[in-house]
C-alpha positions in Angstrom: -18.8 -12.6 -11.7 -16.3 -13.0 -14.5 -14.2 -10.7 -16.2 -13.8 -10.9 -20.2 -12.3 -8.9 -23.1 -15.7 -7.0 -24.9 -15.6 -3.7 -25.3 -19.0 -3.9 -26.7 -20.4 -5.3 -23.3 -18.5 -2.2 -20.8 -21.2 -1.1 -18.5 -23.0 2.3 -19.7 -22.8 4.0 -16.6 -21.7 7.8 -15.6 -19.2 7.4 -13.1 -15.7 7.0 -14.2 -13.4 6.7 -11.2 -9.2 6.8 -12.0 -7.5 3.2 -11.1 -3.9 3.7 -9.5 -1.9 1.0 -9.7 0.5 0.0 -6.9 2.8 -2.8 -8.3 6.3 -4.5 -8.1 6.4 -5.4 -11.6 9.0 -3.1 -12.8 9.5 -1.5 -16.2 11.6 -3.5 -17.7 8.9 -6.2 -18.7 5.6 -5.6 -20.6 3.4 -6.7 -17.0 3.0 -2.7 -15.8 1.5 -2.3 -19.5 -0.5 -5.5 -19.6 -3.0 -4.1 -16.8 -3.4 -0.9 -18.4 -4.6 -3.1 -21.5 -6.8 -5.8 -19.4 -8.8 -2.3 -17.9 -9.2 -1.1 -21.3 -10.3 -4.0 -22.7 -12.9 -4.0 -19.9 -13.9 -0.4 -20.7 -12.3 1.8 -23.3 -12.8 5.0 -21.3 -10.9 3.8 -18.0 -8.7 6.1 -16.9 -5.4 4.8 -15.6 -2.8 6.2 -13.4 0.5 4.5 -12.4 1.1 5.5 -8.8 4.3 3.4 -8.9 5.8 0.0 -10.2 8.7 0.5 -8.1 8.0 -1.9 -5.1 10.5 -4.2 -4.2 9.7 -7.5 -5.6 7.7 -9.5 -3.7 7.7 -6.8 -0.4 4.3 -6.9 0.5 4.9 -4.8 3.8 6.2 -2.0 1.5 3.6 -2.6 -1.1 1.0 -1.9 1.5 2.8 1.2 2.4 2.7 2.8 -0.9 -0.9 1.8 -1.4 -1.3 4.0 1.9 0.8 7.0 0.5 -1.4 6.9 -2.3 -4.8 6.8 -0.4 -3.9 9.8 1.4 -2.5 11.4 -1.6 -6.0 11.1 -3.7 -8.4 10.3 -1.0 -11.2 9.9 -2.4 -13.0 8.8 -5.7 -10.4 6.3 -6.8 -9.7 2.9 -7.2 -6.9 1.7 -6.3 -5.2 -1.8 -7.7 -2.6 -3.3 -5.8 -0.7 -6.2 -6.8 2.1 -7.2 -4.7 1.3 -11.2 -5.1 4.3 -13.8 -4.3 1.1 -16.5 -4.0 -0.3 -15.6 -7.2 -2.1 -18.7 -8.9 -1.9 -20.4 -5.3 -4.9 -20.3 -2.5 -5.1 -17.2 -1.0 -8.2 -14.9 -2.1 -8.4 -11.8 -4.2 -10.4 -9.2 -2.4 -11.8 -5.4 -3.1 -12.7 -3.6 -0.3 -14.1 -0.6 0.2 -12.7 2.3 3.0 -15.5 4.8 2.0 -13.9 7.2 0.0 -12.1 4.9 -2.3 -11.9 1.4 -3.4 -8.8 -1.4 -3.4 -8.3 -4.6 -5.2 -5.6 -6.5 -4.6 -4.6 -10.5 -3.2 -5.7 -10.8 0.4 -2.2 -11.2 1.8 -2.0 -8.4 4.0 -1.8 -5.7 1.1 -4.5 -3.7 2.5 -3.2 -3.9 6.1 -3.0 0.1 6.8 -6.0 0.9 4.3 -7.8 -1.2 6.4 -7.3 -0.5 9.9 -7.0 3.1 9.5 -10.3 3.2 7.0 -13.4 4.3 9.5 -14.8 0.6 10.6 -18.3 1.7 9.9 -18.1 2.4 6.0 -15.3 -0.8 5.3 -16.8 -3.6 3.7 -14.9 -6.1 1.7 -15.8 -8.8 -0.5 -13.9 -12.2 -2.1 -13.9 -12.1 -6.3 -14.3 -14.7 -7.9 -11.3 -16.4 -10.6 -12.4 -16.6 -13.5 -12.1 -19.5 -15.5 -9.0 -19.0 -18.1 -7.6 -16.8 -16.0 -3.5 -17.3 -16.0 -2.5 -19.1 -12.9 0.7 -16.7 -13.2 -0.9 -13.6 -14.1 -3.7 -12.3 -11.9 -2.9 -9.1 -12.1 -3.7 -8.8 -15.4 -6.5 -11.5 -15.4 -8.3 -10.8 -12.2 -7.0 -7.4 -10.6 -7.3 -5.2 -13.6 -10.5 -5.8 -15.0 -11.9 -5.9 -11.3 -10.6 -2.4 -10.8 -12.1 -1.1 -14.3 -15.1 -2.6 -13.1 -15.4 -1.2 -10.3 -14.6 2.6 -11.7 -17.6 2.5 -13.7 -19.5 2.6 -10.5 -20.4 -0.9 -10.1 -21.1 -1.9 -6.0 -19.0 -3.5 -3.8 -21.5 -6.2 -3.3 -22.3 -6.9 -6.7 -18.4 -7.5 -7.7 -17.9 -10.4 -5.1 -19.1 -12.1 -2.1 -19.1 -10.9 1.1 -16.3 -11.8 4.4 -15.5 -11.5 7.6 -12.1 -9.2 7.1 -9.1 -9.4 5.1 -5.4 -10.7 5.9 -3.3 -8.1 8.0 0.1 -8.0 8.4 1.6 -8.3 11.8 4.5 -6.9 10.6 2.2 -3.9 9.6 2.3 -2.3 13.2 4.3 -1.1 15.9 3.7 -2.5 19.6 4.1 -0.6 22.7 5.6 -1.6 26.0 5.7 1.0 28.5 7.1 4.4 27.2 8.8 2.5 24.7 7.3 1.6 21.1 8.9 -1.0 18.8 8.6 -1.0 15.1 10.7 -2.3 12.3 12.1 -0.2 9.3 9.7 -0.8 5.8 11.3 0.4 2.9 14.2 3.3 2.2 12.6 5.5 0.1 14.1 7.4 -3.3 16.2 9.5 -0.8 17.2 7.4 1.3 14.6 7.9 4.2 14.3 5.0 6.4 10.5 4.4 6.7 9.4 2.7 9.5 6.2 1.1 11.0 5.4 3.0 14.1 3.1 5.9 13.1 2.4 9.2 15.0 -0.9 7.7 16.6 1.4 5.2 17.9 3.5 7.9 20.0 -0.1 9.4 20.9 1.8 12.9 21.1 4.0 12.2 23.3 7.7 13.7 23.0 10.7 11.2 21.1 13.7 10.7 23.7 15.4 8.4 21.7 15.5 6.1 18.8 17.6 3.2 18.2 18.5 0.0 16.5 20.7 -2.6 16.9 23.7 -0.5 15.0 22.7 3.0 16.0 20.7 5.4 17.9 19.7 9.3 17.8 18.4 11.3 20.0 17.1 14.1 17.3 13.7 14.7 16.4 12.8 17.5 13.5 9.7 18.3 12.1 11.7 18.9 8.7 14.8 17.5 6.8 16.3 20.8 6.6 16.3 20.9 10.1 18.9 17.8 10.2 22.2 18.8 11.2 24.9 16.3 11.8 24.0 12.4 11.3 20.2 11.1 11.1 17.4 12.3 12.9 13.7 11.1 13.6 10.6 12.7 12.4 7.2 11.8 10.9 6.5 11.9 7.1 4.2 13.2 5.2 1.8 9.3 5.4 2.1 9.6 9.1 5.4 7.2 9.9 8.3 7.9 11.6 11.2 8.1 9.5 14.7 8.3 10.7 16.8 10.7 7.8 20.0 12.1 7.2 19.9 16.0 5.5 20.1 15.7 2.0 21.9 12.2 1.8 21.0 8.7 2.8 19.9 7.8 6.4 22.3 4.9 5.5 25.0 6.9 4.6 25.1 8.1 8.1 24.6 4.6 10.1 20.7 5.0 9.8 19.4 1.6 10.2 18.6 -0.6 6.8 15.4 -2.3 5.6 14.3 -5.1 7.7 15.5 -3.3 11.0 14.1 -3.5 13.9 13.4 0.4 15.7 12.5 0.6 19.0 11.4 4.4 20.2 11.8 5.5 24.1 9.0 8.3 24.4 9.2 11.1 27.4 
């Protein structure tokens, strides 16, 4: 199936889902704008939300993250277009798949790793869509990803928007790995206030009680259930998506020798 500029040819159907988009393209250039204009061009009447721009360049860990925070955040009845794509124009696939209560296009690279896995397995499905010809070997996003998502929001099936595969890319990176009563995760992104985000989730502590948590230049052995609750230093505790975030009260974590992006966080559970 290709995707082409014709307002005259959108699809006269009733459903009209919103498309997020999840990018690291920035405001500075006209790229964020240029999808909004590839989904209209598709179909006049999309309706298009920008759930952030702000990923790190090229950070496809934290781009999966947001794409995530967003899920949770509209749950259902969206579609969500994620474009996080350092191999743009090279091999790798562009996939949609479908979690059951909303949809995701994006460049199988591990972008969908959490939307995947934590999807119910018996209503995921995803499919490989096709390039089409024309497209800009630099610009999928706009060529490919966009009009996919518009398509897709009009109520168009899973099945009839690409062929079918075994499973998309996930990101090894993605997920923490126990050993013993100890859990090891690395940190995925500081976030607007300076909350370390990290990749060991809540079902990875399976209720058990935080002892201590530490990285190679720091440890705490505090564990809140708000940031108010904070008092001297950092302090663990799991945010609102479900991933343990060490955080400082009302400053940076790294203000207060909370570990940095990229760090490796191991957890000691009692």
């Amino acid at each position: 199936m290709s995707w082409h500029s014709c307002t005259d040819c959108a699809p006269e159907r009733s459903v009209h889902r919103p498309i997020v988009f999840v990018t690291d393209y920035g405001r500075d250039d006209a790229y964020a704008a240029a999808l909004i204009g590839a989904a209209w061009r598709f179909d006049p009447r999309a309706i298009c939300v920008d759930g952030t721009h702000g990923v790190p360049p090229g950070d496809i860990l934290a781009g999966a993250y947001h794409l995530k925070s967003l899920a949770l955040a509209f749950e259902r009845d969206v579609v969500l277009c994620g474009v996080v794509d350092p191999g743009v124009g090279t091999a790798r696939r562009a996939i949609a798949i479908d979690a059951g209560s909303f949809i995701c296009v994006a460049p199988d690279n591990g972008l969908v790793s959490y939307l995947w896995t934590e999807a119910p397995s018996v209503e995921r499905a995803v499919v490989a869509l096709a390039i089409p010809y024309g497209a800009s070997p630099t610009f999928h996003g706009r060529d490919v990803f966009a009009p996919a998502a518009a398509q897709l929001a009009t109520g168009v099936r899973l099945l009839e928007a690409g062929e079918p595969i075994s499973g998309p890319v996930l990101l090894d990176d993605a997920f923490a790995h126990r050993d013993g009563a100890t859990v090891h995760g690395r940190v995925i992104l500081m976030d607007h206030f300076g909350n370390a985000i990290t990749t060991i989730r809540a079902r990875d502590l399976a209720g058990a009680r935080i002892a201590r948590v530490a990285w190679d230049t720091g440890e705490t052995s505090s564990a809140v259930t708000t940031y108010d609750n904070i008092t001297d230093g950092v302090a663990a505790l799991i945010g609102s998506a479900g991933h343990l975030e060490i955080a400082a009260r009302r400053s940076s974590a790294l203000e207060h020798g909370g570990p940095p992006v990229g760090a490796a966080v191991s957890v000691e559970l009692a």
